[in-house]
PDB file as gemmi writes it, atoms N, CA and C in Angstrom:
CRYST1    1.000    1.000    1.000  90.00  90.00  90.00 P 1                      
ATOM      1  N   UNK A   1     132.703  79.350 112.321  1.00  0.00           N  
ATOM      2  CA  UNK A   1     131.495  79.384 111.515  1.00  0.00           C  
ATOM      3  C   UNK A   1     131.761  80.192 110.236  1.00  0.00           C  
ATOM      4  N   UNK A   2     131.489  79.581 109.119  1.00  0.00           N  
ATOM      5  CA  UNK A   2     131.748  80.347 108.007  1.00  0.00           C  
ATOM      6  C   UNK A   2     130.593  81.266 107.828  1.00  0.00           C  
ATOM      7  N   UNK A   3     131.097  82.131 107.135  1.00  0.00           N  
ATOM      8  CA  UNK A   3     129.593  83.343 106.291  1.00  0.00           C  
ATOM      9  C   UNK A   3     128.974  82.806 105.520  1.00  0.00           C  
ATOM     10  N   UNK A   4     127.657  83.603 105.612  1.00  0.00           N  
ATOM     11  CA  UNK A   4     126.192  83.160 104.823  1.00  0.00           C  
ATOM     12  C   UNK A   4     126.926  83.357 103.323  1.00  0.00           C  
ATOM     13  N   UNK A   5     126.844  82.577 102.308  1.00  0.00           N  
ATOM     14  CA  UNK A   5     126.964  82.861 101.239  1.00  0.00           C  
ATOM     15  C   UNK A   5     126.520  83.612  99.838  1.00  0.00           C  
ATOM     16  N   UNK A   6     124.399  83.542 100.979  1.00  0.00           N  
ATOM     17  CA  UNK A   6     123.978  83.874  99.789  1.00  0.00           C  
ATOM     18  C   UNK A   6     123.235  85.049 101.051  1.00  0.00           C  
ATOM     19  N   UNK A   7     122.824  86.312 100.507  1.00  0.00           N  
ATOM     20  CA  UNK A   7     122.413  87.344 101.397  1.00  0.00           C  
ATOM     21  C   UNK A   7     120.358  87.539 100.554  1.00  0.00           C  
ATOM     22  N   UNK A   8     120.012  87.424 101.387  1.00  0.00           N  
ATOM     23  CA  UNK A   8     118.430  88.201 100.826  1.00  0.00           C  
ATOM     24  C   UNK A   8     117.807  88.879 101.301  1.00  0.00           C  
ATOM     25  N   UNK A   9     117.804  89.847 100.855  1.00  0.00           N  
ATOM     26  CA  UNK A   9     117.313  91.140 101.451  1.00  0.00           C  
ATOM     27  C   UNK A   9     115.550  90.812 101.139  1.00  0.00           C  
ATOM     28  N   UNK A  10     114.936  91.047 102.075  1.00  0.00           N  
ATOM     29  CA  UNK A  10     113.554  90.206 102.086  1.00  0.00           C  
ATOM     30  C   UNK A  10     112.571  90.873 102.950  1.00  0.00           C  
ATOM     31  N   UNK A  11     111.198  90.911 102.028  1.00  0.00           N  
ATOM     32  CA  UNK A  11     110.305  91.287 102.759  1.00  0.00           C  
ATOM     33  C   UNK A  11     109.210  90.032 103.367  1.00  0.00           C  
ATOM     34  N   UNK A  12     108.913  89.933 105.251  1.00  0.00           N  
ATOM     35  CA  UNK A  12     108.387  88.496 104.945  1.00  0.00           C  
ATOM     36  C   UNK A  12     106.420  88.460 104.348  1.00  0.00           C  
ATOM     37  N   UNK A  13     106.035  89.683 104.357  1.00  0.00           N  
ATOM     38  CA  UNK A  13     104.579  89.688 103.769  1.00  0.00           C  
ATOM     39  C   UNK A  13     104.942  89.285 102.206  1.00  0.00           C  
ATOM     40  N   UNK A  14     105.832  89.235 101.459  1.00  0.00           N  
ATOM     41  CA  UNK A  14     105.969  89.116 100.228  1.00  0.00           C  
ATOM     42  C   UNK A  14     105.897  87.702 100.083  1.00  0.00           C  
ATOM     43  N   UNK A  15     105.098  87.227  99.204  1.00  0.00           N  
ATOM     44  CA  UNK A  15     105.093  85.353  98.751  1.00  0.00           C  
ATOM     45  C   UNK A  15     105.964  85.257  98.425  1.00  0.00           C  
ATOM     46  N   UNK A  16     106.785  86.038  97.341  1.00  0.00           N  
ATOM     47  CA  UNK A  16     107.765  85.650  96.408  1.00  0.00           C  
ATOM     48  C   UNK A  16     108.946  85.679  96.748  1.00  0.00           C  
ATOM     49  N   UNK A  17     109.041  86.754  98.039  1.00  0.00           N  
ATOM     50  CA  UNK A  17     110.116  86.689  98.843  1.00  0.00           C  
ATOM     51  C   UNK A  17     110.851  85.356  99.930  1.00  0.00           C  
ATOM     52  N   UNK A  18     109.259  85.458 100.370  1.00  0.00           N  
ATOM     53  CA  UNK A  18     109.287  84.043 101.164  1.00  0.00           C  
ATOM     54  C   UNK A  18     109.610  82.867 100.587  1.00  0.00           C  
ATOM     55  N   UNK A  19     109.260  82.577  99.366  1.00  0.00           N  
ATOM     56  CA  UNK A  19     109.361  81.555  98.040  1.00  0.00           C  
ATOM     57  C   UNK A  19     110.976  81.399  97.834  1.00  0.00           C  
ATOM     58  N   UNK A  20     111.284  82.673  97.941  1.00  0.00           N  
ATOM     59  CA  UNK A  20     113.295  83.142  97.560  1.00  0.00           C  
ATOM     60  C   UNK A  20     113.493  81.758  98.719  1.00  0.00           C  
ATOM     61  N   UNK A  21     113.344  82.716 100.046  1.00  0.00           N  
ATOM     62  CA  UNK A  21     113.845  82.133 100.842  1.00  0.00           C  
ATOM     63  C   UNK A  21     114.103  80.497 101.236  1.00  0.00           C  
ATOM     64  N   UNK A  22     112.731  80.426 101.059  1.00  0.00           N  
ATOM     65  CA  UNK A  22     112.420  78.669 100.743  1.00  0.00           C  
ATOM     66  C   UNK A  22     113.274  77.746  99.551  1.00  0.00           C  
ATOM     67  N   UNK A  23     113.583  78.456  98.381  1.00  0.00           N  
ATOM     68  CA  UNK A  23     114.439  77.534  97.456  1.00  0.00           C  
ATOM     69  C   UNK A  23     115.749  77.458  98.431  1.00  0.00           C  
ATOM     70  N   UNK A  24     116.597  78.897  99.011  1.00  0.00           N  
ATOM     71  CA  UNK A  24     117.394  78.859  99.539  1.00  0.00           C  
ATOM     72  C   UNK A  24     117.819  77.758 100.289  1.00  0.00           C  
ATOM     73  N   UNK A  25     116.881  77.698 101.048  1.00  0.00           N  
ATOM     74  CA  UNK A  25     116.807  76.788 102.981  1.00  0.00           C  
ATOM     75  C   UNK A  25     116.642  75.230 102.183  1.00  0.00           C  
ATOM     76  N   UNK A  26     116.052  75.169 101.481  1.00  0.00           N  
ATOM     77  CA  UNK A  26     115.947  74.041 100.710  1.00  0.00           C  
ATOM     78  C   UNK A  26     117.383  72.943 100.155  1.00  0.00           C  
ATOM     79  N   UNK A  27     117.895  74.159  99.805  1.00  0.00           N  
ATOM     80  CA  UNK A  27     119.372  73.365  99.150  1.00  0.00           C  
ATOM     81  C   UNK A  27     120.264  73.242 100.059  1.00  0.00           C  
ATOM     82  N   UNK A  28     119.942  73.811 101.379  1.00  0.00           N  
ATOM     83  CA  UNK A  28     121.210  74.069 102.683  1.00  0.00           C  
ATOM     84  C   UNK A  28     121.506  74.591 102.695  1.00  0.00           C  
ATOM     85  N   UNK A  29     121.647  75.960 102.107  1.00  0.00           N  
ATOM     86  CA  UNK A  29     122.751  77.326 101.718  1.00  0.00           C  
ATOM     87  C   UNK A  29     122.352  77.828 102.964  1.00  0.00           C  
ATOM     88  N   UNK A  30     123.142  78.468 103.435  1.00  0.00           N  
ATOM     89  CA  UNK A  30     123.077  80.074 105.014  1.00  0.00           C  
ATOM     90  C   UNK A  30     123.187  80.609 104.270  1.00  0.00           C  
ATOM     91  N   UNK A  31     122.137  81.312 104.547  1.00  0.00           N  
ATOM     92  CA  UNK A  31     121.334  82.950 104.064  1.00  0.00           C  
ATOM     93  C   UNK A  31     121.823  83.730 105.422  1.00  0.00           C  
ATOM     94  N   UNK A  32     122.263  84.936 105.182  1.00  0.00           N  
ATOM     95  CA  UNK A  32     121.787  86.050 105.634  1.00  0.00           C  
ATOM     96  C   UNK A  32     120.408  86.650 105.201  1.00  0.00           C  
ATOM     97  N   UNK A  33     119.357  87.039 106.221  1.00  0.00           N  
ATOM     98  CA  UNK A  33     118.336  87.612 105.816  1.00  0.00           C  
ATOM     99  C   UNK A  33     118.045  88.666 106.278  1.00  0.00           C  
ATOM    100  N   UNK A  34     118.257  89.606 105.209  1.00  0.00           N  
ATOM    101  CA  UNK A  34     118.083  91.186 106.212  1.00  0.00           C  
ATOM    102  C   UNK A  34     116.844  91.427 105.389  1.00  0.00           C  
ATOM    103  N   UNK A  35     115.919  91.931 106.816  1.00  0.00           N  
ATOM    104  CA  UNK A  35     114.269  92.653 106.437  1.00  0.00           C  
ATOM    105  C   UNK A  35     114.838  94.045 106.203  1.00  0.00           C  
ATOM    106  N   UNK A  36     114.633  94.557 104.599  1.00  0.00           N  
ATOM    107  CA  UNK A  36     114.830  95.497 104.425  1.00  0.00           C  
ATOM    108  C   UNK A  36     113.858  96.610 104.480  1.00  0.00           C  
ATOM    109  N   UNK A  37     113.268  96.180 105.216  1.00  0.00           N  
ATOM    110  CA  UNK A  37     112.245  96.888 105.751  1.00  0.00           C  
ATOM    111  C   UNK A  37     112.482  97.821 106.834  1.00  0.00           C  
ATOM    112  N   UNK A  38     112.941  96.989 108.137  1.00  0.00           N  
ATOM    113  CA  UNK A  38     113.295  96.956 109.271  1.00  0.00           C  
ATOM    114  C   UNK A  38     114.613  97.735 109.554  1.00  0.00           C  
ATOM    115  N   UNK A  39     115.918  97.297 108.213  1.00  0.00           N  
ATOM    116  CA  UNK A  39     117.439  97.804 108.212  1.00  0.00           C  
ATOM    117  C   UNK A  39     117.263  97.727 106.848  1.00  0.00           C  
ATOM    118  N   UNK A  40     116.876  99.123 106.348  1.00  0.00           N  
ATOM    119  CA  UNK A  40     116.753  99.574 105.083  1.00  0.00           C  
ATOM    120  C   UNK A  40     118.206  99.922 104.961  1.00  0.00           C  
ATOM    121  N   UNK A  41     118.681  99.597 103.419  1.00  0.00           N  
ATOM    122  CA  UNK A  41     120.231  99.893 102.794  1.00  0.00           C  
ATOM    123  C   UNK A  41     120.544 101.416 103.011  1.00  0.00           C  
ATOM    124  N   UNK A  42     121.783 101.714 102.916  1.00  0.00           N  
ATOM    125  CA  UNK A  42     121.991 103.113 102.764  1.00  0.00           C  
ATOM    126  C   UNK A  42     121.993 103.192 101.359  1.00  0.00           C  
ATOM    127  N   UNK A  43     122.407 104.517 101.054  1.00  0.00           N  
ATOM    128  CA  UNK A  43     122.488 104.567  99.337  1.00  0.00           C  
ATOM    129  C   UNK A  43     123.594 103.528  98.494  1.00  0.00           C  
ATOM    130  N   UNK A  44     125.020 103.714  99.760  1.00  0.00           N  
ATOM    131  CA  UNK A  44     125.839 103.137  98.997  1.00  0.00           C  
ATOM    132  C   UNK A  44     125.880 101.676  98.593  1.00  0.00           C  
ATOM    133  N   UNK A  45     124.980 100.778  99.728  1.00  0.00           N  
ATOM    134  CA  UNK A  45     124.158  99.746  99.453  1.00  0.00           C  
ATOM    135  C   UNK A  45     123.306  99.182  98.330  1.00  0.00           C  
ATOM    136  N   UNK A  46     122.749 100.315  98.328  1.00  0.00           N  
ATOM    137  CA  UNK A  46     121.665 100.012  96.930  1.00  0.00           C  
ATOM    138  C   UNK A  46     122.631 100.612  95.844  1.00  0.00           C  
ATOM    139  N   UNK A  47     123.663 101.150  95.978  1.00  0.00           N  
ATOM    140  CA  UNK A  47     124.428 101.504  94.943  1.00  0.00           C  
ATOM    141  C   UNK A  47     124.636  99.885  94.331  1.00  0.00           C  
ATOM    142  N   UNK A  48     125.636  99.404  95.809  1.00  0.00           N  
ATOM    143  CA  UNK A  48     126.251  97.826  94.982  1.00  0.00           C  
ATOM    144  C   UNK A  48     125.216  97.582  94.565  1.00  0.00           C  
ATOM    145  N   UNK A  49     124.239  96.900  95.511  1.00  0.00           N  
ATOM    146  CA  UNK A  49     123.011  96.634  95.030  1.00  0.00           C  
ATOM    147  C   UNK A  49     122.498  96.395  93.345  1.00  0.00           C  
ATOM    148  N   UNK A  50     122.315  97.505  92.630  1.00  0.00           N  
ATOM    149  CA  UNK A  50     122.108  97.998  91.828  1.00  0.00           C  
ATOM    150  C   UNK A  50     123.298  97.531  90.306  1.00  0.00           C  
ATOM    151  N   UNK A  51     124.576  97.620  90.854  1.00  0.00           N  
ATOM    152  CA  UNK A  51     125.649  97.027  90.234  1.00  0.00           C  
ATOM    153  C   UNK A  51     125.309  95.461  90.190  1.00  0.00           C  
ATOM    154  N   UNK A  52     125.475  94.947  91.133  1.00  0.00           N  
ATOM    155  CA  UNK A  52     125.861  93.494  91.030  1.00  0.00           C  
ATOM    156  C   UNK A  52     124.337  93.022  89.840  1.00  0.00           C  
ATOM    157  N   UNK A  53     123.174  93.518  90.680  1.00  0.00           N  
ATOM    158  CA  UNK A  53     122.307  93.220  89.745  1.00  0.00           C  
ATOM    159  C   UNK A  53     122.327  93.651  87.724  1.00  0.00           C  
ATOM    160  N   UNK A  54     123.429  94.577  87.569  1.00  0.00           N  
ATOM    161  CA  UNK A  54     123.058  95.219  86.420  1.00  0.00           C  
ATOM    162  C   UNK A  54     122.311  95.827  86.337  1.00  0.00           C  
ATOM    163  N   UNK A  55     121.417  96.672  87.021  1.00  0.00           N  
ATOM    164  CA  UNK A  55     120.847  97.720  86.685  1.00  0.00           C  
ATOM    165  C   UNK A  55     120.815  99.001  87.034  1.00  0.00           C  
ATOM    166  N   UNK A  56     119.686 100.061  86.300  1.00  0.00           N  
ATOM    167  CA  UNK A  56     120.038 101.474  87.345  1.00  0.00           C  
ATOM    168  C   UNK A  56     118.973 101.471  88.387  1.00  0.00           C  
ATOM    169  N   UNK A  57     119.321 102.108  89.454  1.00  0.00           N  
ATOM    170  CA  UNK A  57     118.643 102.495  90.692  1.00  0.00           C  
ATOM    171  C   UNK A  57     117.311 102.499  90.163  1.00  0.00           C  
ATOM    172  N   UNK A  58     116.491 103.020  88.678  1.00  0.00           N  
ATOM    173  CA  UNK A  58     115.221 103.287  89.267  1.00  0.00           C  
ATOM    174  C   UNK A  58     114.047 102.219  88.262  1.00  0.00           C  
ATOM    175  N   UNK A  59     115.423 101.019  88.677  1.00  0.00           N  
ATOM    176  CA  UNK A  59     114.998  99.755  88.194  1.00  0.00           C  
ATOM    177  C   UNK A  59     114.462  98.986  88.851  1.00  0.00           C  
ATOM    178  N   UNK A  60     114.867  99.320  90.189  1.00  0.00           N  
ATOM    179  CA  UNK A  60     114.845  98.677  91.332  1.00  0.00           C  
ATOM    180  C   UNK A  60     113.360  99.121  92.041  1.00  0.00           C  
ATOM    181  N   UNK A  61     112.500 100.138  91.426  1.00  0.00           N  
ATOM    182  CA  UNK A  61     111.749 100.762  91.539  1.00  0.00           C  
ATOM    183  C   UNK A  61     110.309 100.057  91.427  1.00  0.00           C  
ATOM    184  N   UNK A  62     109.457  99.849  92.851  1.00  0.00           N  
ATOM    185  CA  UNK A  62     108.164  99.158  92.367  1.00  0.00           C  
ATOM    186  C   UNK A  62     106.851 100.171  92.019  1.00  0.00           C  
ATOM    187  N   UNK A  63     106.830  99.540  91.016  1.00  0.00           N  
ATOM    188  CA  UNK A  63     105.774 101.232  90.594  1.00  0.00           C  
ATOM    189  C   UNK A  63     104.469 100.757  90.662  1.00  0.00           C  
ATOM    190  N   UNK A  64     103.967  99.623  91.535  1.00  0.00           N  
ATOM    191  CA  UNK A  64     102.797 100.405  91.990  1.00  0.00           C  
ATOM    192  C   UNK A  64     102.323 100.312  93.400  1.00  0.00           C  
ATOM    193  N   UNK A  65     103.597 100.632  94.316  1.00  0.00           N  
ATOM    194  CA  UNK A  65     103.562 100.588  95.243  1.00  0.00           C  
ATOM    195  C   UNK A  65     103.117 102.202  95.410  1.00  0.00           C  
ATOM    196  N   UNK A  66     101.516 102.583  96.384  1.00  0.00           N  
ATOM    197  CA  UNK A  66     101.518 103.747  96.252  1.00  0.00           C  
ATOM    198  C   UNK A  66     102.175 105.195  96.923  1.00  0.00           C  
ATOM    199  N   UNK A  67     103.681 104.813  97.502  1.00  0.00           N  
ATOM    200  CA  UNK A  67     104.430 105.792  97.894  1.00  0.00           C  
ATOM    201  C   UNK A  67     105.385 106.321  96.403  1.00  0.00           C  
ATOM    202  N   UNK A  68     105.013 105.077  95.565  1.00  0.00           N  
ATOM    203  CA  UNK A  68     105.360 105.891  94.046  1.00  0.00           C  
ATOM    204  C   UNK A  68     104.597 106.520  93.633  1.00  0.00           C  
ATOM    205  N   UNK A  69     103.109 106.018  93.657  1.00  0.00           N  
ATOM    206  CA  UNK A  69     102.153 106.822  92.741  1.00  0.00           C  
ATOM    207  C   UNK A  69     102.226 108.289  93.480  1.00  0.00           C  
ATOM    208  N   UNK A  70     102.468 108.195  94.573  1.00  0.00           N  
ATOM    209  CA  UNK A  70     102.010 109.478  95.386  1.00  0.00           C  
ATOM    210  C   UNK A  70     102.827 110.570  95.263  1.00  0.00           C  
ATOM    211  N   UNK A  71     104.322 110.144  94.976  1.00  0.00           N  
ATOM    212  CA  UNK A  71     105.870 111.017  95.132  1.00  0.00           C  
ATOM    213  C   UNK A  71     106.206 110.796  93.848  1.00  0.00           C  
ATOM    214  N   UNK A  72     105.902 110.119  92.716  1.00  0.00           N  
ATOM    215  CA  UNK A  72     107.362 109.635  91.856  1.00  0.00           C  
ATOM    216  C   UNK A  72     106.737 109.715  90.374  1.00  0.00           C  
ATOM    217  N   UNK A  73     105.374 109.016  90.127  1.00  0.00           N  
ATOM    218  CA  UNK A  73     105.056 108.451  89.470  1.00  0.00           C  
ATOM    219  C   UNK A  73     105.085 109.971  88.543  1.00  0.00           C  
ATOM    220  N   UNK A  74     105.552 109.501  86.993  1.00  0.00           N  
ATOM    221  CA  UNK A  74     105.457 110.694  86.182  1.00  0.00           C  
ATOM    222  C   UNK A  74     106.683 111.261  86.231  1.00  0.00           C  
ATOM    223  N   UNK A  75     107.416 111.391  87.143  1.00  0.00           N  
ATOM    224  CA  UNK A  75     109.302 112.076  86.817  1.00  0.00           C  
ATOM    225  C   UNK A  75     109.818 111.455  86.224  1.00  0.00           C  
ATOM    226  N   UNK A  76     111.201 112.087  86.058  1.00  0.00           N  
ATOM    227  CA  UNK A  76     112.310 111.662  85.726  1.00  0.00           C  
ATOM    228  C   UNK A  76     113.155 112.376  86.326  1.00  0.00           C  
ATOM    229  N   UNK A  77     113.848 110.980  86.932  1.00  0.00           N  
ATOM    230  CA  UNK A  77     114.526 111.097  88.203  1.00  0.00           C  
ATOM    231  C   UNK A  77     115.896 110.600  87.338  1.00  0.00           C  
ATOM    232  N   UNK A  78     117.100 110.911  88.332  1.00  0.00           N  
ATOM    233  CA  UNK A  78     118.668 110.909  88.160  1.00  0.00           C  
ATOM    234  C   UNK A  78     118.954 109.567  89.086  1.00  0.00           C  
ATOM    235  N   UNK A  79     119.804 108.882  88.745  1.00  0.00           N  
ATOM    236  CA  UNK A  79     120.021 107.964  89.323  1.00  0.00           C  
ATOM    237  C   UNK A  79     120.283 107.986  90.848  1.00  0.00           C  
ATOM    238  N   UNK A  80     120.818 109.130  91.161  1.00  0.00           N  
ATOM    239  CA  UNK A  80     121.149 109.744  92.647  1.00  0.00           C  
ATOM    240  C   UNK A  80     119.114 110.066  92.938  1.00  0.00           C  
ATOM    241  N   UNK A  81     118.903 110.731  92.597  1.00  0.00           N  
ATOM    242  CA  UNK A  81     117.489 111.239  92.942  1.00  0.00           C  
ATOM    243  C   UNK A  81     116.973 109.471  93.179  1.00  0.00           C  
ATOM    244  N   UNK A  82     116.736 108.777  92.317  1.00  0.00           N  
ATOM    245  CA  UNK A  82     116.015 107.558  92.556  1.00  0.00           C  
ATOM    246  C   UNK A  82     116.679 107.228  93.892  1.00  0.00           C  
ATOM    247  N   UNK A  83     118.209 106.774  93.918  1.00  0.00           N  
ATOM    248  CA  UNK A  83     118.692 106.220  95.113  1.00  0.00           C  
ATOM    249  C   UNK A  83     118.202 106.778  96.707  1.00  0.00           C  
ATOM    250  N   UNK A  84     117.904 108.456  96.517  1.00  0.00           N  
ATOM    251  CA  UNK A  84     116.885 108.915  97.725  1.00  0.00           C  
ATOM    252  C   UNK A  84     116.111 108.459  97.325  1.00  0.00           C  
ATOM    253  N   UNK A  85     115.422 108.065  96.533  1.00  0.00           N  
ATOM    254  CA  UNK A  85     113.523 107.745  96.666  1.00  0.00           C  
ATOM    255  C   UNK A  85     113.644 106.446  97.162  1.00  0.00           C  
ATOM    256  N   UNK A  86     114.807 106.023  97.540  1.00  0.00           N  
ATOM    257  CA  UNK A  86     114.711 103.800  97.664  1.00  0.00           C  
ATOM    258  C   UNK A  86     115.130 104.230  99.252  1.00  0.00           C  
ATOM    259  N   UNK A  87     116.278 105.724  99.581  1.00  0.00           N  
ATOM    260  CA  UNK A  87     116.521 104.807 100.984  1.00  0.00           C  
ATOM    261  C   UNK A  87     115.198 105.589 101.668  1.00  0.00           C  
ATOM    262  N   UNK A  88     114.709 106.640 101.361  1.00  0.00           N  
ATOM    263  CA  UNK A  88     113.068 107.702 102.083  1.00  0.00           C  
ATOM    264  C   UNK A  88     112.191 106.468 102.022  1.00  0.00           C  
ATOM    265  N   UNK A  89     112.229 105.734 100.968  1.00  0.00           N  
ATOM    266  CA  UNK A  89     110.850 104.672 100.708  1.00  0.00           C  
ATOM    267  C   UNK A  89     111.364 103.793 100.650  1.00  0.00           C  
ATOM    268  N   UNK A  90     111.890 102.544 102.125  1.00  0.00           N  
ATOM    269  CA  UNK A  90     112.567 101.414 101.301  1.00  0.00           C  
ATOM    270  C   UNK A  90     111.319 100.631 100.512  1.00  0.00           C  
ATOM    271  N   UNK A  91     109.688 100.882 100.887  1.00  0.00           N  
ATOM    272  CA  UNK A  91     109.127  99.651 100.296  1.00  0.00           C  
ATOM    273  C   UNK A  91     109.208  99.912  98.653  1.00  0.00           C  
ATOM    274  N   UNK A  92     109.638 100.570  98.398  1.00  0.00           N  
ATOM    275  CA  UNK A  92     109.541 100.299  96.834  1.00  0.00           C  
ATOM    276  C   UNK A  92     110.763 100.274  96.522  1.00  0.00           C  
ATOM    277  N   UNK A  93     111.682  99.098  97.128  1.00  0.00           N  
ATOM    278  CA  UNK A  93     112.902  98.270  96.601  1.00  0.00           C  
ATOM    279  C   UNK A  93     112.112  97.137  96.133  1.00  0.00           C  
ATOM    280  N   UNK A  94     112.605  96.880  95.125  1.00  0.00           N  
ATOM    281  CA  UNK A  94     112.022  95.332  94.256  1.00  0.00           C  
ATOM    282  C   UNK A  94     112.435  94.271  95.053  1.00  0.00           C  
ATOM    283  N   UNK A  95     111.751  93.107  95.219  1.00  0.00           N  
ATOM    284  CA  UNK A  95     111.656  92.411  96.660  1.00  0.00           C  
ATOM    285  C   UNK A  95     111.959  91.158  95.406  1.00  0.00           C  
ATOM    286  N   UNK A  96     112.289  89.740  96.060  1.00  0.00           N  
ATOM    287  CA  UNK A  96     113.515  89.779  96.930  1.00  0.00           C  
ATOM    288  C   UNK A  96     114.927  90.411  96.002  1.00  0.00           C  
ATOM    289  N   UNK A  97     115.667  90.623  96.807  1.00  0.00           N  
ATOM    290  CA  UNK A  97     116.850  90.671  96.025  1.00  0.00           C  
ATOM    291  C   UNK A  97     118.087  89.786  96.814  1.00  0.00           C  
ATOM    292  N   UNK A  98     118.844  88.813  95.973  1.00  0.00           N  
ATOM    293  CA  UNK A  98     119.263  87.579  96.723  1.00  0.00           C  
ATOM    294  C   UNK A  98     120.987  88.224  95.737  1.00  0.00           C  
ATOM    295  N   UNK A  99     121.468  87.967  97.025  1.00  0.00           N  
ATOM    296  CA  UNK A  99     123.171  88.465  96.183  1.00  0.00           C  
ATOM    297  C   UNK A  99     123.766  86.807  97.172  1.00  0.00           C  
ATOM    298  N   UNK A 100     124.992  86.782  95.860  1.00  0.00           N  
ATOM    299  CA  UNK A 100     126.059  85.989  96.043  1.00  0.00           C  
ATOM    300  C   UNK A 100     127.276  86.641  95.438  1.00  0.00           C  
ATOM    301  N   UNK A 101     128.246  86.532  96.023  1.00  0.00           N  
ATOM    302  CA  UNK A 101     129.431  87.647  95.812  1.00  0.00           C  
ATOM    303  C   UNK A 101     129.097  88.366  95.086  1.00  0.00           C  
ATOM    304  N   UNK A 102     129.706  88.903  93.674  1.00  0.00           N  
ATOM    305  CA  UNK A 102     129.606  90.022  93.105  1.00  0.00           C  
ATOM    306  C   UNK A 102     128.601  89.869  91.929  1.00  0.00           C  
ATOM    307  N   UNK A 103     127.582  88.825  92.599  1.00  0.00           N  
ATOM    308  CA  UNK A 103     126.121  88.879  91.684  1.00  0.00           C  
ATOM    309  C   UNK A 103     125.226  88.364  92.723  1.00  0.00           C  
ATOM    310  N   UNK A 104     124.036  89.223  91.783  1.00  0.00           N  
ATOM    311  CA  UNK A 104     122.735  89.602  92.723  1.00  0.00           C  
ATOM    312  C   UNK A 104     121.560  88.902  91.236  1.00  0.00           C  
ATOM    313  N   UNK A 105     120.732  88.562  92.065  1.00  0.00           N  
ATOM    314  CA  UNK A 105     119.147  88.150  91.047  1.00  0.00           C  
ATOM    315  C   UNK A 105     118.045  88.744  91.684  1.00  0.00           C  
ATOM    316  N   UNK A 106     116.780  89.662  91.079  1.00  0.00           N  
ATOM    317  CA  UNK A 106     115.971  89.948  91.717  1.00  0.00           C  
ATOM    318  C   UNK A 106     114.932  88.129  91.780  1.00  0.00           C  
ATOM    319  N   UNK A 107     114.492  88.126  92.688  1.00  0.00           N  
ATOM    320  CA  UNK A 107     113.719  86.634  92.792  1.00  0.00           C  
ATOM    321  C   UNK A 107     112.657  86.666  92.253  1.00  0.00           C  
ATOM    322  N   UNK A 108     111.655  87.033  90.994  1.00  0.00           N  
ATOM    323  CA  UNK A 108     110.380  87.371  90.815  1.00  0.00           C  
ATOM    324  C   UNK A 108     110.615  86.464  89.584  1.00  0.00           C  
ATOM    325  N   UNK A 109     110.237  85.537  88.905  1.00  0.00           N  
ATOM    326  CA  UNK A 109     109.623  84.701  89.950  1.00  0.00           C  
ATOM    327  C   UNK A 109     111.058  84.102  90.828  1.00  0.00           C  
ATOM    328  N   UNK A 110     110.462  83.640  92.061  1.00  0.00           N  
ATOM    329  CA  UNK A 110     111.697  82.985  93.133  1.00  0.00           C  
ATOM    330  C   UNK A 110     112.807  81.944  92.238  1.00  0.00           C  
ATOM    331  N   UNK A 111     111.706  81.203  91.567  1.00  0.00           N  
ATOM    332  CA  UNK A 111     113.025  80.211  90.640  1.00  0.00           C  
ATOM    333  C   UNK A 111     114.529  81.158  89.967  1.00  0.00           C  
ATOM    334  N   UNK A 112     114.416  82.355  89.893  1.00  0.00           N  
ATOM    335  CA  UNK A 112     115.451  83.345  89.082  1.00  0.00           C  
ATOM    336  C   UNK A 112     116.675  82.790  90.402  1.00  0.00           C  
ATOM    337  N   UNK A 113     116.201  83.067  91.152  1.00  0.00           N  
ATOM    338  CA  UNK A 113     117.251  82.576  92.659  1.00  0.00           C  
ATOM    339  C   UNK A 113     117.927  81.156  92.004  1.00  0.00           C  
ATOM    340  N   UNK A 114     117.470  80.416  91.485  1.00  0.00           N  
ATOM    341  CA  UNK A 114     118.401  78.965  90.846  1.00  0.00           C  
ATOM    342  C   UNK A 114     119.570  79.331  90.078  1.00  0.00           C  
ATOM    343  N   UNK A 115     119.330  80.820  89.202  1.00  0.00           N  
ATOM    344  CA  UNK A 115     120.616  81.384  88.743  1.00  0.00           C  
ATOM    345  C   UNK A 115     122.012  81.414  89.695  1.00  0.00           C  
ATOM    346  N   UNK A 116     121.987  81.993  90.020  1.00  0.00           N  
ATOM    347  CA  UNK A 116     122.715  82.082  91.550  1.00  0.00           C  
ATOM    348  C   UNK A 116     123.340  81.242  92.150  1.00  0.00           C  
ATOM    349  N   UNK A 117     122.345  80.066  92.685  1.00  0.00           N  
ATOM    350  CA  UNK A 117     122.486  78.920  93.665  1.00  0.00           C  
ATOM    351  C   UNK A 117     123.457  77.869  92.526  1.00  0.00           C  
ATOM    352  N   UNK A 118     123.009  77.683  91.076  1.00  0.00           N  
ATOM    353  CA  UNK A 118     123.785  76.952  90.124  1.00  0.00           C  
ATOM    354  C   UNK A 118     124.845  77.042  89.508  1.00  0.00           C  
ATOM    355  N   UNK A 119     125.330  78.450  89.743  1.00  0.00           N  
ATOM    356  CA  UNK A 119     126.263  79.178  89.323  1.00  0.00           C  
ATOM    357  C   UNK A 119     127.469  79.038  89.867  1.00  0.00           C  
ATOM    358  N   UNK A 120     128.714  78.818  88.976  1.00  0.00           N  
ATOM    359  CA  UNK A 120     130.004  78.663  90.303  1.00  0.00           C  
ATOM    360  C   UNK A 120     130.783  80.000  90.120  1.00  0.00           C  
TER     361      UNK A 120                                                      
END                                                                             
């Protein structure tokens, strides 16, 4: 059995997540689907994470999820400091996030996932 090709880290209350998932399953691709909810990343995770996507950690940041407003909202945080605030709080990782080797697309809207899937 070969490996999932494309990985999505996924929340399933999220539409847009679910939406990811659905273009996925759609074209035939095996997904890995980790509820990052459930098996939240370690740091060094959201490190790649964070790489493959191009951005910094507190990009990845949903700000108005209210475990930000409550802890975050108003700092300025270090890229290490954010990376604790994602693995203490995974829900405010930006949902979905869909990686294929050494690139990642956040799915918002889900069509961004066609980047990816079209890509060789």
């Amino acid at each position: 059995m070969t490996e999932p090709s494309i990985v999505i880290y996924h929340n399933a209350r999220c539409s847009k997540s679910r939406s990811a998932c659905e273009l996925v399953a759609a074209r035939g691709i095996a997904a890995e689907i980790i509820d990052y909810l459930r098996t939240p990343p370690d740091r060094d995770e959201l490190r790649g994470l964070a790489h493959k996507l191009g951005m910094k950690p507190g990009e990845l940041v949903r700000l108005g999820e209210p475990a930000f407003k409550e802890n975050y909202a108003g700092k300025t945080l270090s890229d290490d400091q954010w990376l604790d605030a994602l693995v203490a709080h995974p829900i405010l990782i930006e949902r979905p996030i869909v990686v294929r080797g050494k690139r990642a697309v956040i799915g918002r809207p889900p069509e961004k996932v066609l980047e990816l899937l079209d890509a060789d």
